[in-house]
N, C-alpha and C positions, 0 to 999 in steps of 0.2 A: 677943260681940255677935251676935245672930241677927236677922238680917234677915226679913220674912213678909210673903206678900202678904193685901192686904187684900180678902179672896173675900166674908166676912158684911155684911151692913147694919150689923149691933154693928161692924164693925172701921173701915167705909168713914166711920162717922158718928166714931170715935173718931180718925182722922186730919185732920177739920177742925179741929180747933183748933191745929193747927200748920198746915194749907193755908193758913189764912185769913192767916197775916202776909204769904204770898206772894201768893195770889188774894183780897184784903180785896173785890172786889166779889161776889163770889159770895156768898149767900145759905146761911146755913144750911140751912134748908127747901127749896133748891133741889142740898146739895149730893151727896147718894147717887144723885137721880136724875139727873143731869150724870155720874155716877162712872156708872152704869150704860148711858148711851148711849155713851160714850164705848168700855167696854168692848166693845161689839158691831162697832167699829171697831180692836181690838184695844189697847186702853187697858191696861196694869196698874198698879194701886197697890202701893208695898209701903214697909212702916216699918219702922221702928225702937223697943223700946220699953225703959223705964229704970222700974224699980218698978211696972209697969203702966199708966206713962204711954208713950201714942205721942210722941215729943222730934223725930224724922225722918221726912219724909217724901219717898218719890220715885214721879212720875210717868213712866211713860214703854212705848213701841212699838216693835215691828217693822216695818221698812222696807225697800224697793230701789230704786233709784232708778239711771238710767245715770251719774251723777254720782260717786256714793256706793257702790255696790253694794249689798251688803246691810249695814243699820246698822242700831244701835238708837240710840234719838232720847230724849233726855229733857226730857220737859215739863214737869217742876215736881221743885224740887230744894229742901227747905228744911230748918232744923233750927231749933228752938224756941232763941231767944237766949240764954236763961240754958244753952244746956249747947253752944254753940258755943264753938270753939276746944279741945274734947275730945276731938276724934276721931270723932265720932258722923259728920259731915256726909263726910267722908275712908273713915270704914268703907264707908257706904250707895255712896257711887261707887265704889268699887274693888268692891263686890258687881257693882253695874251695868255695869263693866267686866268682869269674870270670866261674868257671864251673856252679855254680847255674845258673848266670845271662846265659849263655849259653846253659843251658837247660831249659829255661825259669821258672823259680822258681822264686816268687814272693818274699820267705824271707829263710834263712839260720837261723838252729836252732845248738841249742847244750846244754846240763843240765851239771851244774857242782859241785859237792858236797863244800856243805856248810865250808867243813873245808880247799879248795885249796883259799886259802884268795890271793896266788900268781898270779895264773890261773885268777882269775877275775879281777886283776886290769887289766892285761894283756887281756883281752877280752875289756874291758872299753876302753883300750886307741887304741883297734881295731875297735873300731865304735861300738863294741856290748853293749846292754841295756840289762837290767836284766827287765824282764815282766811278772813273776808269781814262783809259788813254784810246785815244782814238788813232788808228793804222790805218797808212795806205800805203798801194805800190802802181805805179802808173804800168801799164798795159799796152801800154802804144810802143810801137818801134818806134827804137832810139835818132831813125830820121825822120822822125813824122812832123818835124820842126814845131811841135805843139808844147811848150812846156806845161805842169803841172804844176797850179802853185798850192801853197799850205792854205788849210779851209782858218779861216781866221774866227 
């Protein structure tokens, strides 16, 4: 399985159909140019593909932080349900771990909402540990008709 990151507009537009079961408010039409600010803050995308379908996808950054030290962070971690429990969603992490350890990253992060009861046994049996709770509070006025959803 070969993992690739997703550089072209052709590639960044062919990983939303797998984004979206994760990030469903995001907008088609909104989602290359979101993929591309994000990159200027050091975002990369990268999949997974099965017959010329993207099935996985992973979001994620370079970090340092005095807490953490140097870490990469993953923002979005998904695999298309019909080819989960395959190995697809276990490959793309353990790539993600191996690029950490190669750009020397001390520990690989990732927040997962409280309700993917699926997602975390599935990180457990990836060697990952649950070690805190993650807070927020949205900022915006209350007419800003923008709602805030939970990071999943």
């Amino acid at each position: 399985m070969l993992v690739e990151f997703a550089e072209t507009e052709a590639k960044i537009k062919a990983c939303y159909q797998v984004m979206q079961h994760l990030r469903p408010h995001i907008k088609e039409e909104e989602f290359v140019a979101r993929i591309r600010r994000q990159e200027k803050l050091g975002y990369r995308l990268a999949y997974l593909e099965v017959s010329s379908r993207v099935i996985a996808v992973a979001g994620f950054r370079f970090g340092e932080n005095l807490a953490w030290g140097r870490f990469l962070y993953v923002d979005d971690l998904v695999t298309l349900a019909d080819f989960r429990s395959q190995g697809f969603g276990a490959h793309l992490l353990s790539w993600l771990r191996d690029l950490a350890v190669r750009e020397g990253c001390a520990q690989l992060h990732l927040d997962s909402g409280t309700q993917r009861k699926d997602a975390h046994r599935f990180y457990e049996r990836e060697g990952l540990t649950v070690t805190g709770l993650h807070f927020v509070v949205d900022t915006r006025p209350a007419d800003s008709g923008v709602e805030i959803k939970p990071r999943s």
